[in-house]
Backbone as XML, in Angstrom:
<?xml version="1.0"?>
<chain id="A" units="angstrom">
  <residue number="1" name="UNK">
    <atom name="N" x="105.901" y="117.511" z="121.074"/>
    <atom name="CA" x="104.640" y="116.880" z="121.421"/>
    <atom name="C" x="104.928" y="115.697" z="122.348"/>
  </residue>
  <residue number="2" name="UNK">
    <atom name="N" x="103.804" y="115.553" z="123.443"/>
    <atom name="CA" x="104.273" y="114.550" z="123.878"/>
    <atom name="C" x="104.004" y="113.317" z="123.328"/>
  </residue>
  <residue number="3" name="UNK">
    <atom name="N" x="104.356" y="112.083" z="124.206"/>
    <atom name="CA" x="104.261" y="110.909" z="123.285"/>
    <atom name="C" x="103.380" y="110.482" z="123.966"/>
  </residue>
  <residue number="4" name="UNK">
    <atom name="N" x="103.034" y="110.481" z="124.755"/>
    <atom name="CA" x="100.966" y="109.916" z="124.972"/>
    <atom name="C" x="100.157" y="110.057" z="123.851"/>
  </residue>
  <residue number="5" name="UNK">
    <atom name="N" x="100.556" y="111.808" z="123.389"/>
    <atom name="CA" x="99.673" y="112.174" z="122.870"/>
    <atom name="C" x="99.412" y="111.542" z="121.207"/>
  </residue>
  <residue number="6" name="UNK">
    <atom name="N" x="101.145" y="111.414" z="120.880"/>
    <atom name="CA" x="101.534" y="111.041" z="119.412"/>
    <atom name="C" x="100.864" y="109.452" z="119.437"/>
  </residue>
  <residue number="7" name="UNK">
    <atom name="N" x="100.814" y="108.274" z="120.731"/>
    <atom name="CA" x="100.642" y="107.403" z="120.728"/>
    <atom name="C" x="99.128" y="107.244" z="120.483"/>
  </residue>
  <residue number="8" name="UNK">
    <atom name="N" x="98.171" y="108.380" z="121.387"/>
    <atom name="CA" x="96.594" y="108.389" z="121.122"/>
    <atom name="C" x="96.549" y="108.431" z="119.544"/>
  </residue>
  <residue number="9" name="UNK">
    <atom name="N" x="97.128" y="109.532" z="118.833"/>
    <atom name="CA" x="96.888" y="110.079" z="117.364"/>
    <atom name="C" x="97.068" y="108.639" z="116.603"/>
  </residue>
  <residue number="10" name="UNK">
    <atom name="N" x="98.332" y="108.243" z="116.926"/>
    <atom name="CA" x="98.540" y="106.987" z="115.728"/>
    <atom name="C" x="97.508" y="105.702" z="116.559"/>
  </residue>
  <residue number="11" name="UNK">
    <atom name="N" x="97.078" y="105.009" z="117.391"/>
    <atom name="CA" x="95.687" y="104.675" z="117.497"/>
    <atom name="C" x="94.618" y="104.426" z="117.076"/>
  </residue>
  <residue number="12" name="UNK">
    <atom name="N" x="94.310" y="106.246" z="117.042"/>
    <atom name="CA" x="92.915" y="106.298" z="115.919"/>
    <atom name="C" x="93.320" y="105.757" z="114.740"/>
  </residue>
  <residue number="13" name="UNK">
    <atom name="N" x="94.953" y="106.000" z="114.450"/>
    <atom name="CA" x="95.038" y="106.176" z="112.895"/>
    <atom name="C" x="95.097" y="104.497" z="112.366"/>
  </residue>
  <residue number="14" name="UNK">
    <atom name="N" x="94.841" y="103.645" z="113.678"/>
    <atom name="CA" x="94.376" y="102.114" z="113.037"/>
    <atom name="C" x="93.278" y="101.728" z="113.738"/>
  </residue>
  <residue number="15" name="UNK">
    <atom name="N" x="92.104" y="102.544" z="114.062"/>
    <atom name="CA" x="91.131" y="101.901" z="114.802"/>
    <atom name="C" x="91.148" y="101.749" z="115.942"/>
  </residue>
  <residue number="16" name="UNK">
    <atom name="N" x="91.961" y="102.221" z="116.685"/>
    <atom name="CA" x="91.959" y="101.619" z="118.370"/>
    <atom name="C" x="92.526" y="100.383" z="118.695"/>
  </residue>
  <residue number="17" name="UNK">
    <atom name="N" x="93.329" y="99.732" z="117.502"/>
    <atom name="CA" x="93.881" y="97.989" z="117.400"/>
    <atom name="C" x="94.996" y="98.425" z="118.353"/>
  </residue>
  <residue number="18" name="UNK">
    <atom name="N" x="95.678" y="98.404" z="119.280"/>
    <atom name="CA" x="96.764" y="97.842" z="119.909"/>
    <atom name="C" x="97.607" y="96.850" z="119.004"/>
  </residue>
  <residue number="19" name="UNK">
    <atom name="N" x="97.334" y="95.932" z="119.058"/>
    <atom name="CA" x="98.149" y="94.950" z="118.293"/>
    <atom name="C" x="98.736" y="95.097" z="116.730"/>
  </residue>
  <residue number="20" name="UNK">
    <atom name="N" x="97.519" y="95.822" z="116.003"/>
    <atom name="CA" x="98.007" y="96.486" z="114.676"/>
    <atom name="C" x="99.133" y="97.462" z="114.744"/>
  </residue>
  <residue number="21" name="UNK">
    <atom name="N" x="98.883" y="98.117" z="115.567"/>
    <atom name="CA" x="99.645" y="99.203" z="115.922"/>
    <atom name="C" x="101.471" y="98.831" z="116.182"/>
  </residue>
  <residue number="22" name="UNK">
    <atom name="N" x="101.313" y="98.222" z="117.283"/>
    <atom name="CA" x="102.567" y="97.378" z="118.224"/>
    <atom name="C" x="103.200" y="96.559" z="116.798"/>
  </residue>
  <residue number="23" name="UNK">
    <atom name="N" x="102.547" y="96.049" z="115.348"/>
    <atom name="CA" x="103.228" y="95.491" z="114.471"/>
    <atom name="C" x="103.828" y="96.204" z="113.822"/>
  </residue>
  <residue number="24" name="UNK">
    <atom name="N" x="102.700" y="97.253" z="112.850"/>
    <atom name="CA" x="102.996" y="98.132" z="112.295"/>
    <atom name="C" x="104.339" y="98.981" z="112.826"/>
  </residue>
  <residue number="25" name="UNK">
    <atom name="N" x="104.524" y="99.190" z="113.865"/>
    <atom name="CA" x="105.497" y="100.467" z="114.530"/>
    <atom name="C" x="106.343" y="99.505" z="114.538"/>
  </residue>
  <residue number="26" name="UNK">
    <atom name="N" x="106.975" y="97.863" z="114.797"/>
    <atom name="CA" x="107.743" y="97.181" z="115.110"/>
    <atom name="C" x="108.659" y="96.706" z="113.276"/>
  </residue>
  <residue number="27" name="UNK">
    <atom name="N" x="107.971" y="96.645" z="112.564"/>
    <atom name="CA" x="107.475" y="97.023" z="111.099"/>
    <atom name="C" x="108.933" y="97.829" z="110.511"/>
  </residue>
  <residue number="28" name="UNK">
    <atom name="N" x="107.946" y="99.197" z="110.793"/>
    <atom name="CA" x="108.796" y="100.097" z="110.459"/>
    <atom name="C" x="110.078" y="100.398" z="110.966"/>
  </residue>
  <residue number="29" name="UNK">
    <atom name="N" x="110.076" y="100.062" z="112.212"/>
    <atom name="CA" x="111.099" y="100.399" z="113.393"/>
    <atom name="C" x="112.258" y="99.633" z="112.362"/>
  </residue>
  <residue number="30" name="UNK">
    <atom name="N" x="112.213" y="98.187" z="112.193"/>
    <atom name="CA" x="112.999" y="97.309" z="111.438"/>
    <atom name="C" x="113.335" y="98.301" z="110.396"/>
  </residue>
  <residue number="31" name="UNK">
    <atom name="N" x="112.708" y="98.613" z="109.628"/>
    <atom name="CA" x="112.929" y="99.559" z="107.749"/>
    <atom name="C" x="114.256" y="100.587" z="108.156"/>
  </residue>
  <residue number="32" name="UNK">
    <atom name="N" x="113.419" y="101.050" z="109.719"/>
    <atom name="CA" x="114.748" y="102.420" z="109.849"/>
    <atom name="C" x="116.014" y="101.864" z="110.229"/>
  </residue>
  <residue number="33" name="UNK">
    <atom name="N" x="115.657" y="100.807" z="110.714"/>
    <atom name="CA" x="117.123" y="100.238" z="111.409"/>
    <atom name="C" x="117.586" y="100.137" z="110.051"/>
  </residue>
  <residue number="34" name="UNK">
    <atom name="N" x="117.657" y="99.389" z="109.235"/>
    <atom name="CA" x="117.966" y="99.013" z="108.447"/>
    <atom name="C" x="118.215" y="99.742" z="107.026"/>
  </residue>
  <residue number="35" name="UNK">
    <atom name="N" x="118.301" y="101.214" z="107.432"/>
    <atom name="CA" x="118.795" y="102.170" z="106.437"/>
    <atom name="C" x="117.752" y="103.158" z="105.318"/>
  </residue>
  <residue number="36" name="UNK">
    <atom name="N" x="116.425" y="102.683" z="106.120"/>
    <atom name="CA" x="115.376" y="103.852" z="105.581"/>
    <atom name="C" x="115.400" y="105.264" z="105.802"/>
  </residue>
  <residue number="37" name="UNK">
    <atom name="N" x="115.020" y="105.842" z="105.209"/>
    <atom name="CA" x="115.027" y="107.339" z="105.354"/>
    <atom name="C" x="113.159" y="107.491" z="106.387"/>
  </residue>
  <residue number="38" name="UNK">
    <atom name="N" x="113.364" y="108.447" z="107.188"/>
    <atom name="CA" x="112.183" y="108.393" z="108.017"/>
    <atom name="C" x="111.605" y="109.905" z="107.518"/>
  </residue>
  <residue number="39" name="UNK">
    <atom name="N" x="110.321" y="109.557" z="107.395"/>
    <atom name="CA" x="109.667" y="110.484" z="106.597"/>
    <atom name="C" x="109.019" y="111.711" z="107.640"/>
  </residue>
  <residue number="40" name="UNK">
    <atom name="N" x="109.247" y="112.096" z="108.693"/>
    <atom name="CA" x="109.102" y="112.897" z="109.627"/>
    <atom name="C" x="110.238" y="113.478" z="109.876"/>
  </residue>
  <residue number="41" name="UNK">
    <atom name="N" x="110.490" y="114.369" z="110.462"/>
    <atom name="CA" x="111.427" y="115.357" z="110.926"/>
    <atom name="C" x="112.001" y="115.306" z="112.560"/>
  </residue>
  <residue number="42" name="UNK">
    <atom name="N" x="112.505" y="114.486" z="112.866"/>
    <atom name="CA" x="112.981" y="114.283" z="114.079"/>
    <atom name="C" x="114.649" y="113.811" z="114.208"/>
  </residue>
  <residue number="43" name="UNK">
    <atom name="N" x="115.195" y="114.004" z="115.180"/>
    <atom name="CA" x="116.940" y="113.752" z="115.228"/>
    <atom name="C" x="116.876" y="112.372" z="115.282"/>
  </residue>
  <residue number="44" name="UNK">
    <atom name="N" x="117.713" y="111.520" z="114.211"/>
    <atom name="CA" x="117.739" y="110.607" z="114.341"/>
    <atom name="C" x="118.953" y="109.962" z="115.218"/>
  </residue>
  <residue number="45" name="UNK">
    <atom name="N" x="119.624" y="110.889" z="116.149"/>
    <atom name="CA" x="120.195" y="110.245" z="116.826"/>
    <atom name="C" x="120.064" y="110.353" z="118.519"/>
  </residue>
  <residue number="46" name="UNK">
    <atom name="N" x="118.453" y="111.048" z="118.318"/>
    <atom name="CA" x="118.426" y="111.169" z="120.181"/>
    <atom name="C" x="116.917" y="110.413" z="119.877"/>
  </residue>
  <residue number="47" name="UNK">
    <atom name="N" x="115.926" y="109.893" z="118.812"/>
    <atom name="CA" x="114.988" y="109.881" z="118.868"/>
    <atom name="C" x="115.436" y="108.253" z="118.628"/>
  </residue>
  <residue number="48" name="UNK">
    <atom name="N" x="114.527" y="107.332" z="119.153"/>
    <atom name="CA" x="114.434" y="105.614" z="118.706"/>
    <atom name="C" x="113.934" y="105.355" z="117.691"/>
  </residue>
  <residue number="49" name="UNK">
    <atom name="N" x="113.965" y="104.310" z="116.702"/>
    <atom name="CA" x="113.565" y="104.041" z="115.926"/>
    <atom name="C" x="112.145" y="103.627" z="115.703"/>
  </residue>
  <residue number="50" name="UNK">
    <atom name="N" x="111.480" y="103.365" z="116.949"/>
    <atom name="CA" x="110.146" y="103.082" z="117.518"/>
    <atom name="C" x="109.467" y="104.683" z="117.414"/>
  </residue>
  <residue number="51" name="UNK">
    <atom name="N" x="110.196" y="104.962" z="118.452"/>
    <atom name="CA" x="109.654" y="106.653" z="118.178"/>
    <atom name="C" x="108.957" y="107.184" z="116.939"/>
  </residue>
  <residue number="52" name="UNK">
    <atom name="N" x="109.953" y="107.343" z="116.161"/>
    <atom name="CA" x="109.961" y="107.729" z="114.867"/>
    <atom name="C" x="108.779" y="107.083" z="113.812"/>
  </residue>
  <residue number="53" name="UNK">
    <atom name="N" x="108.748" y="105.947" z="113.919"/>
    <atom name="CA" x="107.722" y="105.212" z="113.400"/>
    <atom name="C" x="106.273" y="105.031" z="114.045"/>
  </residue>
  <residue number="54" name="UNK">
    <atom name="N" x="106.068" y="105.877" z="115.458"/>
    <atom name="CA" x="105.077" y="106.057" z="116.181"/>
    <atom name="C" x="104.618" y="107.646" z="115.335"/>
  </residue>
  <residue number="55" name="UNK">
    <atom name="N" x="105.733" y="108.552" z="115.121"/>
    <atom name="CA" x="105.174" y="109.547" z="114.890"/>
    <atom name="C" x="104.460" y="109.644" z="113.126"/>
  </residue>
  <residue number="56" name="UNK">
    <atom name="N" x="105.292" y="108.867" z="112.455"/>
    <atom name="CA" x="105.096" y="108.770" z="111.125"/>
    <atom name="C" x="103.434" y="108.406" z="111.115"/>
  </residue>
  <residue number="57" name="UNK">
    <atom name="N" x="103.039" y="107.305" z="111.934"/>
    <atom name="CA" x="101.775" y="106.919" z="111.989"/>
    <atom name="C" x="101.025" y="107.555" z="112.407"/>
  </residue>
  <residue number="58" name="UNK">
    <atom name="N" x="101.629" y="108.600" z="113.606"/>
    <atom name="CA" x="100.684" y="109.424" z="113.702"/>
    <atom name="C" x="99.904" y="110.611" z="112.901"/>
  </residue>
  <residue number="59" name="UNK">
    <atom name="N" x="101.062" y="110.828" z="112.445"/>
    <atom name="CA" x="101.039" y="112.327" z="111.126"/>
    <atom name="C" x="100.340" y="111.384" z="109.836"/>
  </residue>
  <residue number="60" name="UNK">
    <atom name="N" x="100.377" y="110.177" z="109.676"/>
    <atom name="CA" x="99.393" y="109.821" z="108.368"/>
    <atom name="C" x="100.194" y="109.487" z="107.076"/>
  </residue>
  <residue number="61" name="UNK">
    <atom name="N" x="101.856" y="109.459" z="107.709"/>
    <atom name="CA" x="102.761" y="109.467" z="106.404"/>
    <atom name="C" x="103.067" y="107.468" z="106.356"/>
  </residue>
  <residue number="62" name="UNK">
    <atom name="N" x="102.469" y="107.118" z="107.096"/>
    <atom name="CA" x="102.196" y="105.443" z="107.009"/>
    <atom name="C" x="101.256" y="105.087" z="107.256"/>
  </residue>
  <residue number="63" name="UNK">
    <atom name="N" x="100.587" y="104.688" z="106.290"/>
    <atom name="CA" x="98.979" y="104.110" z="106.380"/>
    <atom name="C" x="99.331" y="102.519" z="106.480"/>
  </residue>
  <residue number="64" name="UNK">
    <atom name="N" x="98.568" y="101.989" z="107.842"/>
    <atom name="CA" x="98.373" y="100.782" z="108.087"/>
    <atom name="C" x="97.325" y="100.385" z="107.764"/>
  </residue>
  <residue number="65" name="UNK">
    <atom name="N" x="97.274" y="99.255" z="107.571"/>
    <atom name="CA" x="95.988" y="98.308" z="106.712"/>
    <atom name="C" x="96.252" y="96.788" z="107.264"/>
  </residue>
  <residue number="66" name="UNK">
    <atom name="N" x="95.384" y="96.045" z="107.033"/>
    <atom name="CA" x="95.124" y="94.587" z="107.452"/>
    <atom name="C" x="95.271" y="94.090" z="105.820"/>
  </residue>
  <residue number="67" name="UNK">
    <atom name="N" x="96.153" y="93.176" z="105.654"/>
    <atom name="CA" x="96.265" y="92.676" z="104.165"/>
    <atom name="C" x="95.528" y="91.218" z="104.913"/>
  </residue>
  <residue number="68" name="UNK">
    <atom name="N" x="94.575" y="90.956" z="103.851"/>
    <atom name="CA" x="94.215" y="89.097" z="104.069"/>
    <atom name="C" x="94.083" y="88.701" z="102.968"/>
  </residue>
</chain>
């Protein structure tokens, strides 16, 4: 899939926020660096860690939320 497309999907999947988004994915990106298991199916050694956490959001396997 391309990644326009994965980037539109995860989007909706916070409202159209840009900025939620850009945290959330920056977020996770950190978790994988840092020895998470990534809950999507992609090579983790040709795919970025950004990537990966773009697609997770997209597929719905990370639900972002606004905590206040």
């Amino acid at each position: 899939m391309r990644l326009e497309k994965v980037i539109a999907q995860a989007l909706e999947k916070v409202g159209f926020d840009r900025y939620l988004l850009a945290s959330a994915v920056g977020k996770r990106a950190q978790e994988l660096s840092r020895g998470s298991e990534p809950l999507v199916k992609l090579d983790k050694k040709n795919a970025k860690y950004a990537d990966i956490a773009l697609y997770e959001i997209a597929q719905g396997k990370i639900v972002v939320s606004i905590e206040g």
